[in-house]
C-alpha positions as MATLAB code, in Angstrom:
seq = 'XXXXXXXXXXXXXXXXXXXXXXXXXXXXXXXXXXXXXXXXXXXXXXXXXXXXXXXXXXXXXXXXXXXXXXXXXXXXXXXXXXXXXXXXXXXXXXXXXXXXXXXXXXXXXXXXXXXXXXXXXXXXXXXX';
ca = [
      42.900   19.843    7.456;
      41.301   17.279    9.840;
      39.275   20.515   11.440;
      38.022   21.781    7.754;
      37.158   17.934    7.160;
      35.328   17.487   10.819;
      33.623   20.747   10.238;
      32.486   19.693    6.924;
      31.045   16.306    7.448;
      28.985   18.214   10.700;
      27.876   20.751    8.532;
      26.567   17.820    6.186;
      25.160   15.590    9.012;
      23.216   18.922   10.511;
      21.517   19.954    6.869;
      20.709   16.178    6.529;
      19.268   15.611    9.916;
      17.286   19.239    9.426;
      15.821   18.024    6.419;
      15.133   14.714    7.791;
      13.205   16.753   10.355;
      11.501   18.742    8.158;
       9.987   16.035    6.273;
       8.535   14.552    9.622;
       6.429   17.692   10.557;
       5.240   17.366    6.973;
       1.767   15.579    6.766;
       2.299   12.523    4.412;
      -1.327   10.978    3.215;
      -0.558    7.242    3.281;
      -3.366    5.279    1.672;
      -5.714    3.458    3.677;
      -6.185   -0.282    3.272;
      -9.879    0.332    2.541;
      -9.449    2.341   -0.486;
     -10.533    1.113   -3.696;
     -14.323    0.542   -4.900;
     -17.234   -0.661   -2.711;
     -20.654   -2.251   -3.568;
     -23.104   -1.232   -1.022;
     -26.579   -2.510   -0.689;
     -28.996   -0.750    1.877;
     -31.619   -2.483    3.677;
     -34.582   -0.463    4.997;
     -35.373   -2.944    8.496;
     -37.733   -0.571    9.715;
     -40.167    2.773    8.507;
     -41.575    3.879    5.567;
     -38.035    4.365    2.936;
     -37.443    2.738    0.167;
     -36.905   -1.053    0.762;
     -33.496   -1.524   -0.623;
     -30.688    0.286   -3.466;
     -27.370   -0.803   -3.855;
     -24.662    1.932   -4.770;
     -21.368    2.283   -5.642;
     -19.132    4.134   -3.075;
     -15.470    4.645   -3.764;
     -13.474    5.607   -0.809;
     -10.201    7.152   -0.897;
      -7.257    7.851    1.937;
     -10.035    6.501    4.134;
     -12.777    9.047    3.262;
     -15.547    7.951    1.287;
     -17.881    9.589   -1.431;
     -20.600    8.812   -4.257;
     -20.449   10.020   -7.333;
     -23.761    9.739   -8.604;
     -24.643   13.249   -7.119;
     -28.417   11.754   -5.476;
     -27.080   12.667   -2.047;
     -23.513   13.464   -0.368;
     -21.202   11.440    1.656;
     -19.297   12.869    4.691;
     -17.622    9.561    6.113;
     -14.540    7.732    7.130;
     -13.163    4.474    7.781;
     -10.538    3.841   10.015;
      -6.807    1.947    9.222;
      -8.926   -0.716   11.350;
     -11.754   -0.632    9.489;
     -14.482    0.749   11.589;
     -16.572    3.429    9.710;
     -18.865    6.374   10.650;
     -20.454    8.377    7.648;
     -23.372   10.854    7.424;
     -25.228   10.394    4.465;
     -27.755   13.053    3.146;
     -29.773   14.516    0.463;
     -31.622   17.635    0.983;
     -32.886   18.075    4.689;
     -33.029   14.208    5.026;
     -29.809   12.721    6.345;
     -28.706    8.852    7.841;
     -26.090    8.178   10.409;
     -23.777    5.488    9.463;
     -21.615    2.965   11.455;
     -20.063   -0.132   10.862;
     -16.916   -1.828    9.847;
     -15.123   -3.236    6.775;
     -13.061   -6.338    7.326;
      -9.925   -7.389    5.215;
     -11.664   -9.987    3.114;
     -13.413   -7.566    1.285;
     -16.917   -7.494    2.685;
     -18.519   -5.137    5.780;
     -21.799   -4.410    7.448;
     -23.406   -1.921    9.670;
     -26.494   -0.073   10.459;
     -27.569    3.105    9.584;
     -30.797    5.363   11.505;
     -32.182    8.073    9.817;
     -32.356   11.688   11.900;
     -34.826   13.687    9.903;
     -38.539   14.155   10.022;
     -39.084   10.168    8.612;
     -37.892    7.803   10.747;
     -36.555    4.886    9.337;
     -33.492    2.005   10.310;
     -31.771   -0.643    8.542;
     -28.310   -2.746    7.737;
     -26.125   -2.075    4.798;
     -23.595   -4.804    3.464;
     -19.845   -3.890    1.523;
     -18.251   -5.920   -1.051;
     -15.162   -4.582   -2.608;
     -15.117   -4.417   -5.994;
     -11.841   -2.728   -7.160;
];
């Protein structure tokens, strides 16, 4: 009886600690700090773009996008709060970097790498 019980409660231990194991190769998407909605104003420092916009960018398990369709978002920002984003429309595209802090704001610079060349800051406020 104690054998049937021992061999029982292993059995139950093994499928639990299999499952367990199972669920830890699994990728879980755990939401990143950042998420939520962002206010973000560009500043053109230096060439001929536009001098400013301000846009709303909503980023999401740490990637972010727009969805005003004007141009596409292929960025990230880290659990720390660094980000890195390539922003483009058409042929014309603008390398990103810069970090968000905790209190809700951020800043950064961004360089253009098409045929115009241009340079600037951006500013973040969260807004949802």
């Amino acid at each position: 009886m104690r054998r049937a019980a021992l061999a029982a409660t292993t059995l139950a231990l093994l499928t639990a600690s299999a499952g367990v194991a199972d669920a830890a190769k699994k990728k879980v998407q755990v939401p990143n700090r950042y998420d939520g909605t962002w206010s973000i104003e560009v500043v053109t420092l230096d060439g001929p773009c536009d001098r400013a916009y301000r846009y709303g960018v909503q980023i999401r398990r740490g990637e972010a996008s727009y969805a005003g369709g004007e141009f596409n978002i292929n960025g990230r920002v880290s659990q720390s709060g660094a980000v890195r984003a390539v922003i483009s429309r058409g042929n014309d595209a603008a390398d990103v970097v810069g970090r968000l802090g905790r209190s809700g704001t951020g800043n950064g610079t961004w360089t253009t790498t098409g045929l115009i060349a241009c340079s600037g800051r951006w500013n973040a406020e969260r807004r949802g």
